[in-house]
Every structure is written in structure tokens, then in C-alpha cells.
N, C-alpha and C positions, 0 to 999 in steps of 0.2 A: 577832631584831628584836622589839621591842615595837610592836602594834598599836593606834595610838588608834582610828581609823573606817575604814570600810570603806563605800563604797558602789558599787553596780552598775547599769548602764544611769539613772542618776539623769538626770530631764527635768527642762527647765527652763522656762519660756516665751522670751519673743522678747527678752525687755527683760532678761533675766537679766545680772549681771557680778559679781567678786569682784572686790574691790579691798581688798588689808590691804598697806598700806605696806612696813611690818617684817615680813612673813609671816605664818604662823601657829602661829609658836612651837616647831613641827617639821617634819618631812621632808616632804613634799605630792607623790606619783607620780601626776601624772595622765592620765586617756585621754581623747581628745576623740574620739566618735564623730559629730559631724556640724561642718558648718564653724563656724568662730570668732573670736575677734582674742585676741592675747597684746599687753602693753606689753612690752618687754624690753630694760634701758639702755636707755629714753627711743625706743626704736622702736616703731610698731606694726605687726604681723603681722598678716593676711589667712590664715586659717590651711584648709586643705582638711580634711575627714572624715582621722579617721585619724591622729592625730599625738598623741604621748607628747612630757612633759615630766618630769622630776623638780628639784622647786624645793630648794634648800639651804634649811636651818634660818630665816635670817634674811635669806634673800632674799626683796624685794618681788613680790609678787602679783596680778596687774592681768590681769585674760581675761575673758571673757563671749559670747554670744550677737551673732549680725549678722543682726538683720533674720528669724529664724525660730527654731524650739523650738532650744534643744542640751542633748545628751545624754553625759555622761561617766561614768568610773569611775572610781574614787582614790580613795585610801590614805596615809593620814596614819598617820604611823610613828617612832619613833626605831631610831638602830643603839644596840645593848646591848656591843659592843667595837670595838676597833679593825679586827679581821679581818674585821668584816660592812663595816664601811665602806668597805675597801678593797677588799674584793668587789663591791661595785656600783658603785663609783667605775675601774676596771677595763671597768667593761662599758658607763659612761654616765657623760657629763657634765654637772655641777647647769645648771640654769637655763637649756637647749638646746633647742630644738623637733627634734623626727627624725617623719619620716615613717614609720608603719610599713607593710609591703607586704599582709598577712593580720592586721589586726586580730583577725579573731576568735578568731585562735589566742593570742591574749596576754588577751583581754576573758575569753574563757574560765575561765583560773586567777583573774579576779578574782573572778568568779563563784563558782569552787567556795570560793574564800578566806571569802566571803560566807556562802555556805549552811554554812560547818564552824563560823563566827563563831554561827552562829542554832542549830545542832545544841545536841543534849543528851549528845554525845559525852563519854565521861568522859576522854577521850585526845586534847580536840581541840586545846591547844595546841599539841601535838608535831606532831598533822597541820596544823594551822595553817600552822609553822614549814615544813616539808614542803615545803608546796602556793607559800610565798613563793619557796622555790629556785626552782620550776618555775618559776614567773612569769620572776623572772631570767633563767633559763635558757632562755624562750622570748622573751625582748624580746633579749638578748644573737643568740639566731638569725636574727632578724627583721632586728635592724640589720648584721650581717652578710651578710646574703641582699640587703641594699642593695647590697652592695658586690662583686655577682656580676658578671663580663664576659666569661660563655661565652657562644656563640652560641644556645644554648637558653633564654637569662635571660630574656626576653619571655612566655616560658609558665609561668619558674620559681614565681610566684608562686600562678597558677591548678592547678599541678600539686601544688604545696604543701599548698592549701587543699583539694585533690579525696584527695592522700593520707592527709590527717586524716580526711577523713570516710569512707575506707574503713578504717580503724582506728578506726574509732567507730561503724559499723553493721556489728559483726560477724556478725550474724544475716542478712545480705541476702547474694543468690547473684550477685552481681557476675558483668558479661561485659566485656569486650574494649569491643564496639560501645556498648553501656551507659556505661560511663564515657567513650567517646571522646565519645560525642551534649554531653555534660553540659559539655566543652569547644568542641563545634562544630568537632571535628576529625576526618579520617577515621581508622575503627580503624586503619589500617596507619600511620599518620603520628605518629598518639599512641601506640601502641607502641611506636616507636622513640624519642621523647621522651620518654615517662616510663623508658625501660631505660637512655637515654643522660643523664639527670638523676636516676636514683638508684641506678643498677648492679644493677635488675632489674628484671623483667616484671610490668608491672600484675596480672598474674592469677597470679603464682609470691607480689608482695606480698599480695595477697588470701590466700590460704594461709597463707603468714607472718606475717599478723596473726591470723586463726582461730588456726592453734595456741599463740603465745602468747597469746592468751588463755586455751585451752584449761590450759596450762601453768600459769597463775594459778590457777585452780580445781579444778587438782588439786592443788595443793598450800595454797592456803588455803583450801578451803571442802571439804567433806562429801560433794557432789552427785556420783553417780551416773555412771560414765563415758557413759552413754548419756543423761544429762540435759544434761551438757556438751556433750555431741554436738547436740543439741538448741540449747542458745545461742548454739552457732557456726555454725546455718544447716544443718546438714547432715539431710539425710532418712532415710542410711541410714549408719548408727553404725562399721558394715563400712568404708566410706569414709573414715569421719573415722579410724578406728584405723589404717588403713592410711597414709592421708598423714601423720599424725604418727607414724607408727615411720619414716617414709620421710626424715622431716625432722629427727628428736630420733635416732636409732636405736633407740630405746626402744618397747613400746605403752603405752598411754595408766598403766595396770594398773603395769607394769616402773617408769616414770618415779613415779608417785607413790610407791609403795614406797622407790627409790632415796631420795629428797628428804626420807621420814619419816624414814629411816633415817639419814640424813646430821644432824639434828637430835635 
């Protein structure tokens, strides 16, 4: 895809609206993180926090602010062949309002899209390009997670947003009772819902997120197995080599050797 703007958590005031008849001459993704109004075929929406559109080329554009600040993200883009287009036309329809359930897991990638856009990276189109799949890749999850009707879907969402963020502070020593408080559920009760929503134990995926990570940096960075051990939380280095020979069958030492050697 070709990039025109990028913008992140952008505020507005109260009185804020965009209004371009013919569009804006290309592709428009946008994220509303607080409520809003869309015109859409001659309707207006009342729209809630939380809701993604993607405008077609030269569809009209008509949203703004009700009555208080709003704050979006979006991405003004063209596709560069026919396979991107049908890649995202696959996953989303132009000119649709969808609810998303975990904004912040999609506002996210716009984010880092942003910071790679402002970097001095000499690689940063490719990660640019990269960091767009993810984005797809997490709005395609999100609008599918719409469309869950197990009996545990009511927590899916909070369960969702609680498993990002233990793969995202891999340095914290996560408990059972700790992440259940953070739902308002008892540990025995969120136990069984997060094992019966993701086919494993809160504190077996704790582990499984430490090691891969641990697994990234031994193979793309330089650091010290015991400094690794170090970013994934752990006190004693004995510990951590232990559970990742338990989980890779490899220790930490075996595994990066293997991975240089393989390249």
C-alpha cells in the first residue's frame, strides 16, 4: 500500500465535522475512539466510542463530533495492485460502520504505523508495509470476535484485552489471583475461562509468552542469556533455563546455536 497520512489519537473540539462530498481522492480507514455521527446514503448515525470505517475512493464523507471533543485515527492510503485490494475487501466492507470489541488492540498498530512513519529507520517502508498487515490482521480478528456465540463470549472480549497485556509486560511475575482481581472475577472462575477461551492456563500462557520472547532475543539480539532472563521477569536465570528447555526442548545456549546455525 501506499501511505498518504497517518494520524493517532488525533483531538478535535466539540464543533469538529468533515465533510468532502466526493471524498478525499483516496482510501480513508478511520477509528473513532469517542462517540460521533456518520451521514451514510442520506442516514445519520449516532455512533458509540469504538467504531471503524473504511471509505472507498470516491465515496462521500460526512462525520464529526456530538456535542463533546472526538478523538480518531486514520489512514489515508491507496492499494498499489489488485491483490491488496482484494485483501482488505475480504476482510471489510467500503463505506460500513462495525463496531470494534478491543479498540485498543487495532489503535495500537496505528500507533506503531505512526512512530515507524516519524522514525530515521533506513528499513522503514518494508516495516511500514509489515506493521499494515498486522493492523488488517487485527481488525479482520476483532470483527470476527463479533461474531462469537459460545457461552463464554461475554468475558471474550475483557479476556482478550487482559491477554494482550500479559504479552506485553513480559517483565511482570503474573499470578493466578492478580489477573483474576483485574477482571473482578474469582481466581477459580477466571481460570477456567481464560483455559476454556484459549485452550490454556493463564499462568502456563504467562510462561509462553516469557519464552517467546526469550526466543526473539536469542536469535536477533546479542544479549547475554542471563540478561534475557532478566527481561522476562525472572530472578533466578536457573529458572528461566529450566522452563525454556521444558517448553523448546532445547536450553536457552542449544536453541540459539541451533537458529545461527540454520542461517
Amino acid at each position: 500500500m501506499k501511505l498518504h497520512s497517518i494520524g493517532y489519537h488525533y483531538r478535535e473540539n466539540s464543533n469538529f465535522y468533515i465533510h468532502r462530498p466526493h471524498g478525499s481522492g483516496d482510501y480513508l480507514l478511520l477509528l473513532t475512539l469517542t462517540p460521533g455521527f456518520f451521514k451514510i446514503n442520506g442516514e445519520t448515525i449516532l455512533t458509540k466510542p469504538n467504531c471503524l470505517i473504511l471509505f472507498n475512493k470516491m465515496s462521500p464523507q460526512f462525520y464529526g463530533s456530538v456535542n463533546q471533543p472526538f478523538c480518531n485515527d486514520f489512514i489515508h492510503f491507496e492499494f498499489e495492485d489488485e491483490a491488496e485490494q482484494s485483501y482488505v475487501s475480504s476482510i471489510i466492507s467500503y463505506d460500513t460502520l462495525y463496531e470494534i470489541p478491543t479498540m485498543e488492540l487495532v489503535s495500537r498498530k496505528v500507533r506503531d504505523l505512526s512512530f515507524e512513519h516519524l522514525s530515521a529507520n533506513s528499513r522503514k517502508e518494508d516495516s511500514m508495509q509489515l506493521i499494515v498487515k498486522l493492523l488488517f490482521l487485527k481488525i479482520e480478528e476483532q470483527l470476527k470476535a463479533n461474531e462469537l456465540t459460545t457461552p463464554y463470549s461475554p468475558y471474550y472480549h475483557d479476556l482478550l484485552s487482559l491477554r494482550s497485556y500479559i504479552y506485553n509486560s513480559i517483565d511482570k511475575k503474573h499470578t493466578t489471583q492478580e489477573l483474576a482481581s483485574r477482571l473482578d472475577l474469582s481466581p477459580s472462575h477466571f481460570h477456567a475461562l481464560y483455559k476454556k477461551t484459549f485452550g490454556i492456563s493463564c499462568i502456563q500462557d504467562v510462561i509462553v509468552s516469557k519464552i517467546e520472547f526469550a526466543k526473539y532475543h536469542l536469535t536477533q539480539t546479542n544479549y547475554q542469556i542471563k540478561e534475557i532472563s532478566a527481561l522476562c521477569g525472572y530472578e533466578n536465570d536457573v529458572h528461566f533455563m529450566r522452563q525454556f528447555k521444558k517448553l523448546t526442548g532445547y536450553t536457552p545456549k542449544e536453541y540459539r546455536n541451533r537458529v545461527s546455525h540454520k542461517e
